[in-house]
MILUMMI-71125 format. One record per atom (N, C-alpha, C): residue number from 1; residue in one letter; x negated, y negated, z negated. Coordinates in steps of 0.02 Angstrom, whole numbers. Atoms other than C-alpha are relative to their C-alpha. Layout:
<zabas>
<zaba i="NUM" aa="A" xx="X" yy="Y" zz="Z"/>
...
</zabas>
This chain:
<zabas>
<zaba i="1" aa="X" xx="-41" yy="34" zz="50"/>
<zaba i="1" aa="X" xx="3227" yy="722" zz="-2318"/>
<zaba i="1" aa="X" xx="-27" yy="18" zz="-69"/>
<zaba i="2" aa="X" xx="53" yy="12" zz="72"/>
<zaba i="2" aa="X" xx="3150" yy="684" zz="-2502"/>
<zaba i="2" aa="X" xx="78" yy="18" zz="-29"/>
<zaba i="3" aa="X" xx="-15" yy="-10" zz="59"/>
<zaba i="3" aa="X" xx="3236" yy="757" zz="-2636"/>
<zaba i="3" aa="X" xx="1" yy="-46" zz="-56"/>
<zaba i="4" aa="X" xx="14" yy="31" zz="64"/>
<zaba i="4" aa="X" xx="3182" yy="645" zz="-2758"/>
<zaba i="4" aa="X" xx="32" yy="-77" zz="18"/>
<zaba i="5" aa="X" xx="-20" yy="68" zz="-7"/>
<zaba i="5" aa="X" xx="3250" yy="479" zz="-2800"/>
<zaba i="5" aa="X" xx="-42" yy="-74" zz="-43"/>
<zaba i="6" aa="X" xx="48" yy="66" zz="36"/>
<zaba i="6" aa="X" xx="3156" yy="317" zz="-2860"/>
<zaba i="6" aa="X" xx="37" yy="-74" zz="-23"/>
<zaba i="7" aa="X" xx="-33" yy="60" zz="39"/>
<zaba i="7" aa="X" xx="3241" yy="192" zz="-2971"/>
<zaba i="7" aa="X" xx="-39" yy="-57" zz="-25"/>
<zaba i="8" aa="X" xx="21" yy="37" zz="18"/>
<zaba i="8" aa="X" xx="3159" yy="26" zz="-3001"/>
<zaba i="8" aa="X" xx="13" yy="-16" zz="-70"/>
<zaba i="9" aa="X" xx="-39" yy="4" zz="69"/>
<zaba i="9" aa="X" xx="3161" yy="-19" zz="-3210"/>
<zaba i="9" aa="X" xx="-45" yy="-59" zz="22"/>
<zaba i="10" aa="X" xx="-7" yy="80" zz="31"/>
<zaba i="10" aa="X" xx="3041" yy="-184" zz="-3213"/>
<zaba i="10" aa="X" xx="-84" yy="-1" zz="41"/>
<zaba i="11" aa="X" xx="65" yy="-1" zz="-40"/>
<zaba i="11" aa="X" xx="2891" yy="-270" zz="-3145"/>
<zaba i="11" aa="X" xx="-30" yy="-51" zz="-42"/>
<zaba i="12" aa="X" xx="39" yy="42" zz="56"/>
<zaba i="12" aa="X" xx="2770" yy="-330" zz="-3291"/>
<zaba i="12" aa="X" xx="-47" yy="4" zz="-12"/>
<zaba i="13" aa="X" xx="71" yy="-10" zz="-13"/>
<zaba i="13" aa="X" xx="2601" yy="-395" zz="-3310"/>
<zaba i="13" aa="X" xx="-36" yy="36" zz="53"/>
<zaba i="14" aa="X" xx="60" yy="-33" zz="-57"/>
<zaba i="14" aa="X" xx="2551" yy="-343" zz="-3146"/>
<zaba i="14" aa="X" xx="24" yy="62" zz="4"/>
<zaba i="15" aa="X" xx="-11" yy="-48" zz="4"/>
<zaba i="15" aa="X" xx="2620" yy="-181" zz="-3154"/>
<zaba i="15" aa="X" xx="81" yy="28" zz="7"/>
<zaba i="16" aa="X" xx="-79" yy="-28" zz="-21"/>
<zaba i="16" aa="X" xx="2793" yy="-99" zz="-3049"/>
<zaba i="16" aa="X" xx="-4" yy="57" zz="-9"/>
<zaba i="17" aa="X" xx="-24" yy="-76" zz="39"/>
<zaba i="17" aa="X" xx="2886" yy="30" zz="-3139"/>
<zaba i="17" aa="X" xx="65" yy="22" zz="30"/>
<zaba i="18" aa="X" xx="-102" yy="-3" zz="-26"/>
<zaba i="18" aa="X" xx="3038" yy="142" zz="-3086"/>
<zaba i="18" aa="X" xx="-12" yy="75" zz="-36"/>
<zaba i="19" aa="X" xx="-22" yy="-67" zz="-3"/>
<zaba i="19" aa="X" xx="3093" yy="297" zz="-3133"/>
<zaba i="19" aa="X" xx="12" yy="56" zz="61"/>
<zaba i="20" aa="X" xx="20" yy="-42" zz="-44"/>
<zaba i="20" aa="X" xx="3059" yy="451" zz="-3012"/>
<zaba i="20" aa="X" xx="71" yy="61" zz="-28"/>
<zaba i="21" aa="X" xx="-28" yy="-75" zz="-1"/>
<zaba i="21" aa="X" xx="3203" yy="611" zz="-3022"/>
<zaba i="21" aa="X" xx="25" yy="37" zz="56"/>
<zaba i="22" aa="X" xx="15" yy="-47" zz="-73"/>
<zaba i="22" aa="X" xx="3213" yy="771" zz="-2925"/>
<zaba i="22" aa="X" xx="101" yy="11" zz="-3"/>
<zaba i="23" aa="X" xx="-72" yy="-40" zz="-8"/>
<zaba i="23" aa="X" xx="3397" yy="809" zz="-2867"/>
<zaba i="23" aa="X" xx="-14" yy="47" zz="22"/>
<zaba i="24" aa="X" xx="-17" yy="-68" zz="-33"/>
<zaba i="24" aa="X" xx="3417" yy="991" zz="-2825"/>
<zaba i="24" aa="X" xx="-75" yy="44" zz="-60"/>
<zaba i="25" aa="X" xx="29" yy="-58" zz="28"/>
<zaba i="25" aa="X" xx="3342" yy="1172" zz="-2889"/>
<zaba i="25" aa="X" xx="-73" yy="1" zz="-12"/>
<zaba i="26" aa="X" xx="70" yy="-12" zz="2"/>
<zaba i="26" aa="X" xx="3153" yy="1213" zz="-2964"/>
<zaba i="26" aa="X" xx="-47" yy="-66" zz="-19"/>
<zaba i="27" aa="X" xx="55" yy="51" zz="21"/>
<zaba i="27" aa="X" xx="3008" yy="1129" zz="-3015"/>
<zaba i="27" aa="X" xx="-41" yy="-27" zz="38"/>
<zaba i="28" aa="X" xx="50" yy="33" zz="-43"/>
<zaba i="28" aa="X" xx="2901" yy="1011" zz="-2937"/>
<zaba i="28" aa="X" xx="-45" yy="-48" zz="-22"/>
<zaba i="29" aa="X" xx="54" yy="56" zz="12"/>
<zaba i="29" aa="X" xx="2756" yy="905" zz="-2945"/>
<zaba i="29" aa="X" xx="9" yy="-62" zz="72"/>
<zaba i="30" aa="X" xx="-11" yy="53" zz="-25"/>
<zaba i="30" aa="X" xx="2784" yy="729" zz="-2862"/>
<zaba i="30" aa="X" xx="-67" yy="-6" zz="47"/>
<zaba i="31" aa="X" xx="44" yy="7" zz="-32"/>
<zaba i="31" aa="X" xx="2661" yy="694" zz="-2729"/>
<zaba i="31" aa="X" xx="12" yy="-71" zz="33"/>
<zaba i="32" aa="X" xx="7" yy="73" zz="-34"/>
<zaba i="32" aa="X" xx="2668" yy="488" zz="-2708"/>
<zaba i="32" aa="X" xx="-38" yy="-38" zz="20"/>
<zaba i="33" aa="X" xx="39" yy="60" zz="-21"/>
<zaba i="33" aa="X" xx="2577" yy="357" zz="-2624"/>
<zaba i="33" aa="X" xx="41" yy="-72" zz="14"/>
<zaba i="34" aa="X" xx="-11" yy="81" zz="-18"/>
<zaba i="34" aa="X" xx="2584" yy="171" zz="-2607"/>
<zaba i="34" aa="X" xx="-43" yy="-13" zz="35"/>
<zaba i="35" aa="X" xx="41" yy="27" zz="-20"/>
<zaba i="35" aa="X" xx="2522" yy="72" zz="-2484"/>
<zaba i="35" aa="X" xx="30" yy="-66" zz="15"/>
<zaba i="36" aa="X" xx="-3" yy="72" zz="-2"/>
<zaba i="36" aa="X" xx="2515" yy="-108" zz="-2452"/>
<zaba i="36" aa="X" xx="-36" yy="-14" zz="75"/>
<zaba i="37" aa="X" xx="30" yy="30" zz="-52"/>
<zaba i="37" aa="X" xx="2467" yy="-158" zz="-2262"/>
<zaba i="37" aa="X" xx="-47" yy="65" zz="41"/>
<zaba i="38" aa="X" xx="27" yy="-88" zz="-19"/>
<zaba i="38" aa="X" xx="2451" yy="50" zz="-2224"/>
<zaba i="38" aa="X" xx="-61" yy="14" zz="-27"/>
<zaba i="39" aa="X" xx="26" yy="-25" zz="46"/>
<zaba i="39" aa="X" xx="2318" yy="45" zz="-2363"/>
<zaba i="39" aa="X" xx="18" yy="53" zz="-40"/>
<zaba i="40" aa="X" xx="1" yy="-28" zz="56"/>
<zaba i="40" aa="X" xx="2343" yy="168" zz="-2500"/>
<zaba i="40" aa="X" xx="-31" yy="-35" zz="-51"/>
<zaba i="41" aa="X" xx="26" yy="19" zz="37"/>
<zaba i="41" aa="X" xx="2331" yy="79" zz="-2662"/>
<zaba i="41" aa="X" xx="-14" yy="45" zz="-87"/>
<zaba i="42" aa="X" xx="24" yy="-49" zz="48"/>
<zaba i="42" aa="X" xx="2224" yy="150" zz="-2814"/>
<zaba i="42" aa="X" xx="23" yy="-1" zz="-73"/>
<zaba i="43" aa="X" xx="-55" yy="20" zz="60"/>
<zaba i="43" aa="X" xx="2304" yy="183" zz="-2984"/>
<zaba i="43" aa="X" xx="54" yy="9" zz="-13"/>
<zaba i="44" aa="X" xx="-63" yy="-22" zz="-7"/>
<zaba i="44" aa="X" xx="2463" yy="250" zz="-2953"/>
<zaba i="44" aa="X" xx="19" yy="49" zz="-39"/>
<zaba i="45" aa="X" xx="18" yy="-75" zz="51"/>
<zaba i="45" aa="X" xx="2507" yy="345" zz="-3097"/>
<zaba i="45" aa="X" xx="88" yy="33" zz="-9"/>
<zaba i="46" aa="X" xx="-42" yy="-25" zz="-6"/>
<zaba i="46" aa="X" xx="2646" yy="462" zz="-3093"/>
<zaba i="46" aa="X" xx="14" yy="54" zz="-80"/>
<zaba i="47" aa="X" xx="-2" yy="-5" zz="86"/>
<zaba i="47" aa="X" xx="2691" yy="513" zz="-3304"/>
<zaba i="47" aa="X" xx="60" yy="48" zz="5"/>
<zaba i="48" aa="X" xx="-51" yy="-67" zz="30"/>
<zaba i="48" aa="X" xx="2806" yy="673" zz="-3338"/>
<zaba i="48" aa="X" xx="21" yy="-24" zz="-54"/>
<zaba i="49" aa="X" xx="-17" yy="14" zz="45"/>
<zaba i="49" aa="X" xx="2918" yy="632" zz="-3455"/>
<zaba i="49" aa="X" xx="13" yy="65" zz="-63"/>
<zaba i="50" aa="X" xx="8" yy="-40" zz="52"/>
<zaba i="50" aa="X" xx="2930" yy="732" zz="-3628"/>
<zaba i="50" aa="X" xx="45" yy="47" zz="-1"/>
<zaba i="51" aa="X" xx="-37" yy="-47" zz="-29"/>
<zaba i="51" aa="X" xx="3077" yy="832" zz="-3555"/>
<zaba i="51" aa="X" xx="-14" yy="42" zz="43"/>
<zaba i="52" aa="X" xx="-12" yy="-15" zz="-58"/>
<zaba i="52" aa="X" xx="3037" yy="857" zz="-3398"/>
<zaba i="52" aa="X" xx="49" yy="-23" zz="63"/>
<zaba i="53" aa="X" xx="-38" yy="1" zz="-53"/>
<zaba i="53" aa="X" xx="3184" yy="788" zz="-3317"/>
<zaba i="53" aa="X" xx="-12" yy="-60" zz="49"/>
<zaba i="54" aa="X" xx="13" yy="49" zz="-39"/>
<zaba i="54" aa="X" xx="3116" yy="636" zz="-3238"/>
<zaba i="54" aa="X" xx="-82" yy="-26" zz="-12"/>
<zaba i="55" aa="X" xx="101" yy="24" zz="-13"/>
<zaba i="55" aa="X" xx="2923" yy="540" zz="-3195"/>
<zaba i="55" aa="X" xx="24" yy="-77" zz="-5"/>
<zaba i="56" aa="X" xx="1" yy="72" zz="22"/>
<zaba i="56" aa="X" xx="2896" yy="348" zz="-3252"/>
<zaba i="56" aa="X" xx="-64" yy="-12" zz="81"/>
<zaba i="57" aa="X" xx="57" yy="15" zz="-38"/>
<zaba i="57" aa="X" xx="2800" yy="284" zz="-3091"/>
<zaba i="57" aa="X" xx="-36" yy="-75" zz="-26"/>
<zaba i="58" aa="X" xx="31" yy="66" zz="38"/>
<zaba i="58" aa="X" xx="2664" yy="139" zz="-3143"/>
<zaba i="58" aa="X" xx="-25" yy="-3" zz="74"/>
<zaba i="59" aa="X" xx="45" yy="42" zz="-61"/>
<zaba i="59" aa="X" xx="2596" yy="25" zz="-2978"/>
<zaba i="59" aa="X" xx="-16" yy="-73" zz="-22"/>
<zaba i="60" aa="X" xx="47" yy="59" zz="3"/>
<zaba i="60" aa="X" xx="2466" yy="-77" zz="-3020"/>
<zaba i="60" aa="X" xx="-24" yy="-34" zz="51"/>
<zaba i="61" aa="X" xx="8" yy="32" zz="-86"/>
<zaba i="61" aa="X" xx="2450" yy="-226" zz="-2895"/>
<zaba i="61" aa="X" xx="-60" yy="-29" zz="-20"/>
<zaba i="62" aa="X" xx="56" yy="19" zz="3"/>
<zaba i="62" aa="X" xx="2288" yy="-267" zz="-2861"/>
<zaba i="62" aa="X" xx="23" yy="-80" zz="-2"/>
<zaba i="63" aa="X" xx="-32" yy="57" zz="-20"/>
<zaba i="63" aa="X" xx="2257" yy="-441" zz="-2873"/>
<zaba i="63" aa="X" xx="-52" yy="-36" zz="62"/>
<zaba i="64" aa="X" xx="18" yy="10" zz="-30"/>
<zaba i="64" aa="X" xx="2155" yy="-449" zz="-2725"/>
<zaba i="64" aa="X" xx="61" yy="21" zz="78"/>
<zaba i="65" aa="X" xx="-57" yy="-8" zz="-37"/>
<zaba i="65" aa="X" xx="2323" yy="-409" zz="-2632"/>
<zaba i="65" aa="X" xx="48" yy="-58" zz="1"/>
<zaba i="66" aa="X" xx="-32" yy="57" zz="17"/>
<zaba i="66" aa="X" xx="2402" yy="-570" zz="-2709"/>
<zaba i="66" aa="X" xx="-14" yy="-59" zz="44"/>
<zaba i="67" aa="X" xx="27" yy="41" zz="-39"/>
<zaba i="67" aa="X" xx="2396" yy="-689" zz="-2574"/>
<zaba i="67" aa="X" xx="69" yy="-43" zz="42"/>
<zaba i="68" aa="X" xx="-58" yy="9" zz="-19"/>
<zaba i="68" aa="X" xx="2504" yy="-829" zz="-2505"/>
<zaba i="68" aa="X" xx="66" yy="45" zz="92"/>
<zaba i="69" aa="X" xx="-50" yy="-37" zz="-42"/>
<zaba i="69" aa="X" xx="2674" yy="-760" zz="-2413"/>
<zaba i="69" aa="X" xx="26" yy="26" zz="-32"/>
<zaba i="70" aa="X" xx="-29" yy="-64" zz="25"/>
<zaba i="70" aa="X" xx="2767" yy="-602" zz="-2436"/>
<zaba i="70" aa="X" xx="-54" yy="56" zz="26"/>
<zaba i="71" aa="X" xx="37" yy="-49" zz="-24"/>
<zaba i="71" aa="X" xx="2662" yy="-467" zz="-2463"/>
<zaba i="71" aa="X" xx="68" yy="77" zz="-29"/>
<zaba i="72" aa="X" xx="-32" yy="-52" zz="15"/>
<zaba i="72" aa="X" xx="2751" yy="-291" zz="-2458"/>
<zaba i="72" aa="X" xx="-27" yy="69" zz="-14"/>
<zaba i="73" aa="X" xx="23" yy="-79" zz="8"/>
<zaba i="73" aa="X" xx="2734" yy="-125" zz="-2527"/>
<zaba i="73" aa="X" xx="34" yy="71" zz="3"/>
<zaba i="74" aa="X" xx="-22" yy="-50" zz="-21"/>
<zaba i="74" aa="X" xx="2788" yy="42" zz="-2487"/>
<zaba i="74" aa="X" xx="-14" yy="65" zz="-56"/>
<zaba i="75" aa="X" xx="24" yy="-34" zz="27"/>
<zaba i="75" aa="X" xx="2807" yy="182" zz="-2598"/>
<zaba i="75" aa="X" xx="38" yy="75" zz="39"/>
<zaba i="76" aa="X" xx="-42" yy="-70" zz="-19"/>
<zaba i="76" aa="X" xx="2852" yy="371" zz="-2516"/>
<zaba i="76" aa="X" xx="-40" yy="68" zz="-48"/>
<zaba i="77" aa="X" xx="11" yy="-67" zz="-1"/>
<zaba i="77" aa="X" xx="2837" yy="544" zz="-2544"/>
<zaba i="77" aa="X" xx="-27" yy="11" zz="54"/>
<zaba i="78" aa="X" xx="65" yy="-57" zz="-36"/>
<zaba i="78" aa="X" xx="2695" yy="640" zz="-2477"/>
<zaba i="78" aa="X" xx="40" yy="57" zz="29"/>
<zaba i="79" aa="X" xx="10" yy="-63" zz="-28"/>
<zaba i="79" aa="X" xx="2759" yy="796" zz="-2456"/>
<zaba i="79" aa="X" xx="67" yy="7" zz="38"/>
<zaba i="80" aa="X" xx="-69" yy="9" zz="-60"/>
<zaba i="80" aa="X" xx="2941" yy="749" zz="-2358"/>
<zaba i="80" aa="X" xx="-27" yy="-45" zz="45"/>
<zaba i="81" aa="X" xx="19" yy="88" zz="-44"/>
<zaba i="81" aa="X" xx="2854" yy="585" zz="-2272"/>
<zaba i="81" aa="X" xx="52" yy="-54" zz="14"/>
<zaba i="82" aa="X" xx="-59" yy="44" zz="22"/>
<zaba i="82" aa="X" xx="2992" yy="507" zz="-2358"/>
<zaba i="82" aa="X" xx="-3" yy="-63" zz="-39"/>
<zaba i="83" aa="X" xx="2" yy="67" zz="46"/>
<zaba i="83" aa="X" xx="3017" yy="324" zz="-2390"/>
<zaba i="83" aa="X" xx="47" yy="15" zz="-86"/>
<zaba i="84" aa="X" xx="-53" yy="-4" zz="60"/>
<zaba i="84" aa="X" xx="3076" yy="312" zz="-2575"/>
<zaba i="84" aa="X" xx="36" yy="-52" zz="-30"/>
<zaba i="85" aa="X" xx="-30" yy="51" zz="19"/>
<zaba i="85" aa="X" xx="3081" yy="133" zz="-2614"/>
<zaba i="85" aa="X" xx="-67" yy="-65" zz="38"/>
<zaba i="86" aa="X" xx="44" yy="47" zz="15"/>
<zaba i="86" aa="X" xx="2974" yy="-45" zz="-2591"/>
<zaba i="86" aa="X" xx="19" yy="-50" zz="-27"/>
<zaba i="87" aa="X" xx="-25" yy="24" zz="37"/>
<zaba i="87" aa="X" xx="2961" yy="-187" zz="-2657"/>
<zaba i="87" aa="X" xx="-55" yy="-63" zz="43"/>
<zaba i="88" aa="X" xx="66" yy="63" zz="-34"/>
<zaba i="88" aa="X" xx="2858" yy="-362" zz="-2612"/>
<zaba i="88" aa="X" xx="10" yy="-59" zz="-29"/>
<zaba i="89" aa="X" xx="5" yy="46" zz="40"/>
<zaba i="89" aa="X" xx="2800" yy="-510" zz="-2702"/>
<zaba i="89" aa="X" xx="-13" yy="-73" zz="68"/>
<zaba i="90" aa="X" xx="8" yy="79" zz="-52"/>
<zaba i="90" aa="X" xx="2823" yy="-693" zz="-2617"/>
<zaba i="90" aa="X" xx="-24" yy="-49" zz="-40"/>
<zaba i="91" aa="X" xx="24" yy="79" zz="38"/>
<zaba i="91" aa="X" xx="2709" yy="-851" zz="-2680"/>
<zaba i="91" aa="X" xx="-32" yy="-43" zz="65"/>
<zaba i="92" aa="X" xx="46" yy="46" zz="-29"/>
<zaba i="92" aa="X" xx="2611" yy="-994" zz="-2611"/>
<zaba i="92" aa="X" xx="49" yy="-31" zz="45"/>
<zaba i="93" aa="X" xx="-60" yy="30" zz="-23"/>
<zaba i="93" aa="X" xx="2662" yy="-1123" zz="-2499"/>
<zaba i="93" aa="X" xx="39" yy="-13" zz="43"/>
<zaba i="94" aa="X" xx="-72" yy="-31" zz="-50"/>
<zaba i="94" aa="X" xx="2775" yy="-1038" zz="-2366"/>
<zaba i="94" aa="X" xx="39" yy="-6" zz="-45"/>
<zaba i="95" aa="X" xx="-64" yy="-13" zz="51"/>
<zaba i="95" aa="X" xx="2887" yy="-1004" zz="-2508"/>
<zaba i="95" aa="X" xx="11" yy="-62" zz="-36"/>
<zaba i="96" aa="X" xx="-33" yy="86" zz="33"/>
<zaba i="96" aa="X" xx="2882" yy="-1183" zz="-2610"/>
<zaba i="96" aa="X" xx="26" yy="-35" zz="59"/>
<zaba i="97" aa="X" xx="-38" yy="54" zz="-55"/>
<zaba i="97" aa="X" xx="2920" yy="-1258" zz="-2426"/>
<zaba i="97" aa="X" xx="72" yy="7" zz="11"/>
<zaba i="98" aa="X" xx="-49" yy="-17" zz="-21"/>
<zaba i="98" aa="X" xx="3069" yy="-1143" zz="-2398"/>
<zaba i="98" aa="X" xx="41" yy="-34" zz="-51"/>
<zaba i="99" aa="X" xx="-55" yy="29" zz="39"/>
<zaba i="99" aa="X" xx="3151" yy="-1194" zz="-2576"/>
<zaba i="99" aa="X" xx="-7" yy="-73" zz="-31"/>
<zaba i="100" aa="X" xx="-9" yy="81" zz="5"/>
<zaba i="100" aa="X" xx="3094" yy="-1367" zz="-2571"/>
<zaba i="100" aa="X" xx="61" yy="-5" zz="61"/>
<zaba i="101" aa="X" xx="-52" yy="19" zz="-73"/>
<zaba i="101" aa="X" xx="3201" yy="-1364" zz="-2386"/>
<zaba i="101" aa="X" xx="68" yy="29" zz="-26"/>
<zaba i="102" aa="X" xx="-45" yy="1" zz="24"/>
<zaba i="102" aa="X" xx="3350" yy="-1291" zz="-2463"/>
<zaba i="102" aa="X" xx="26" yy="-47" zz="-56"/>
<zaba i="103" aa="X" xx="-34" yy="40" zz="40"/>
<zaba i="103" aa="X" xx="3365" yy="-1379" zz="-2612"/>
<zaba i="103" aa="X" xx="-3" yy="-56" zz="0"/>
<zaba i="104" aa="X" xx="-16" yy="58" zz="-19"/>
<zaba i="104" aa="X" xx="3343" yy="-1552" zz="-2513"/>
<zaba i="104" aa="X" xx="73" yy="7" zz="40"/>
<zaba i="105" aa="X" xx="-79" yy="-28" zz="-52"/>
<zaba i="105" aa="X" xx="3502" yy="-1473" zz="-2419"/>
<zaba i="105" aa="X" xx="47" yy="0" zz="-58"/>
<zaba i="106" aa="X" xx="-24" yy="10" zz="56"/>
<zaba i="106" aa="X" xx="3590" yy="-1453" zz="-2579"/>
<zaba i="106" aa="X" xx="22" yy="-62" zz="-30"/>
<zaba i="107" aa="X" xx="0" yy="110" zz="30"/>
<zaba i="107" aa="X" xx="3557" yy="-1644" zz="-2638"/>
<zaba i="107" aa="X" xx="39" yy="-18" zz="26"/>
<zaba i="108" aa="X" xx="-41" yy="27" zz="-32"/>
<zaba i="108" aa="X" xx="3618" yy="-1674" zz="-2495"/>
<zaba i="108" aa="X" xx="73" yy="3" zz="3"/>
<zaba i="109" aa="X" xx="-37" yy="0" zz="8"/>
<zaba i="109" aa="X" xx="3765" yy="-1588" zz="-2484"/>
<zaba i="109" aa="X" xx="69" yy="-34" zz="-62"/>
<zaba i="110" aa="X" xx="-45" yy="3" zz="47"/>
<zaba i="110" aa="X" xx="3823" yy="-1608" zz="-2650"/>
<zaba i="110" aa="X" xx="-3" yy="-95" zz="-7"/>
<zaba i="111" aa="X" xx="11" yy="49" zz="2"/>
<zaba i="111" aa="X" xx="3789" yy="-1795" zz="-2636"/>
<zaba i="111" aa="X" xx="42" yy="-32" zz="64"/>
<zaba i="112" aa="X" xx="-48" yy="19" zz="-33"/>
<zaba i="112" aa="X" xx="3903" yy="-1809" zz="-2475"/>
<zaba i="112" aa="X" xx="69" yy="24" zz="-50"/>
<zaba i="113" aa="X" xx="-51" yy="-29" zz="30"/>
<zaba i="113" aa="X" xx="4048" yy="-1697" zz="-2589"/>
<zaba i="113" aa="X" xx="11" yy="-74" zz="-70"/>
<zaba i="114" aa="X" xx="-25" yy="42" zz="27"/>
<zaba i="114" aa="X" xx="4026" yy="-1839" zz="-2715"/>
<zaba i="114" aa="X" xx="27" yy="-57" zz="14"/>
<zaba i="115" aa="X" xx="-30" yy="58" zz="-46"/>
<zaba i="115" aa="X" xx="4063" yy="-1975" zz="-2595"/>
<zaba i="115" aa="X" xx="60" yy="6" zz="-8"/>
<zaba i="116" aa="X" xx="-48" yy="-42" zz="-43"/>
<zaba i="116" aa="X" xx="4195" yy="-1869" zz="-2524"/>
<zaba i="116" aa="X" xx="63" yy="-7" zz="-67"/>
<zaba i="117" aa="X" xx="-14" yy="-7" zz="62"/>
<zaba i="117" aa="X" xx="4263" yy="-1838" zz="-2704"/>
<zaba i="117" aa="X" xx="22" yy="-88" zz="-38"/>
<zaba i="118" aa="X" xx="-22" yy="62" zz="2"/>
<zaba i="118" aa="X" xx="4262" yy="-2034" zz="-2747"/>
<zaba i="118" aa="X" xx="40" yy="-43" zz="37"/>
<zaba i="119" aa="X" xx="-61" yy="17" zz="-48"/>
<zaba i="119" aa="X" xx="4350" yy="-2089" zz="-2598"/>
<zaba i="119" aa="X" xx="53" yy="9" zz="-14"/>
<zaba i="120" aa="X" xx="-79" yy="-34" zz="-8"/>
<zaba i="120" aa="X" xx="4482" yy="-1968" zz="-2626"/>
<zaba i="120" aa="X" xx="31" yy="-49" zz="-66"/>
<zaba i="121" aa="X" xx="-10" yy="35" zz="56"/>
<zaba i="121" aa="X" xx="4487" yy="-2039" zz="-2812"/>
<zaba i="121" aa="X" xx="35" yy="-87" zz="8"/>
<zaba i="122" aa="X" xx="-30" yy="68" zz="-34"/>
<zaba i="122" aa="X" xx="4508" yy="-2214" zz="-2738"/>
<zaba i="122" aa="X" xx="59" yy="-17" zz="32"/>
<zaba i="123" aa="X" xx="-54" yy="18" zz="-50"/>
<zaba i="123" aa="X" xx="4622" yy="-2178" zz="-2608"/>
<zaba i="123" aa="X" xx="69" yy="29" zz="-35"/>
<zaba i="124" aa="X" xx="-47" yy="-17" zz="5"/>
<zaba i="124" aa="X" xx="4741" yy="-2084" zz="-2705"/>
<zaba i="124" aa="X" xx="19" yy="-49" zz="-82"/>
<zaba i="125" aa="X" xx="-14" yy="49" zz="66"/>
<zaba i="125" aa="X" xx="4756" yy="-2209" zz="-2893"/>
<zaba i="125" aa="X" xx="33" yy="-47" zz="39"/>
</zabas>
């Protein structure tokens, strides 16, 4: 069990950030990896903050990892072999099919509800 906790803050220009802090006693040095497809990816920079009380994690996504689907990534602790968090980016066109197919479901619906909605209008004046 990992001690440490990993808070997501933002994912910009290519680059996922979270905040890293240790719950419990003593000092430690963070020992993280990412991997993407049980790779380890390179660049993973782990930043001490000017206190000490918490680490800014930076994951730079390759963009030879960018590819259509969901790709997912994994970030743990090394030295518990503790998951801490992931995260995974969805494009291309698996994903435009899925919310083209919902939001023809939508049309639809809301296009029977207006029927539905005029009738009533009709039947009750």
């Amino acid at each position: 069990m990992s001690n440490l906790k990993l808070t997501k803050t933002r994912l910009f220009e290519g680059v996922w950030e979270g905040q890293l802090t240790h719950e419990g006693e003593g000092n430690i040095q963070p020992d993280i990896e990412v991997t993407h497809l049980d790779r380890p990816l390179a660049g993973v920079e782990v930043i001490e903050s000017e206190d000490g009380g918490f680490w800014t994690v930076r994951v730079p996504i390759p963009a030879e990892v960018i590819t259509d689907g969901v790709q997912t990534f994994l970030i743990r602790d090394r030295r518990a072999d503790a998951l801490l968090d992931s995260f995974a980016l969805m494009s291309g066109d698996a994903l435009g099919y899925d919310i083209r197919v919902e939001m023809t479901l939508l049309r639809e619906e809301l296009d029977m509800l207006k029927r539905a909605f005029r009738r009533h209008c009709l039947e009750t004046s």
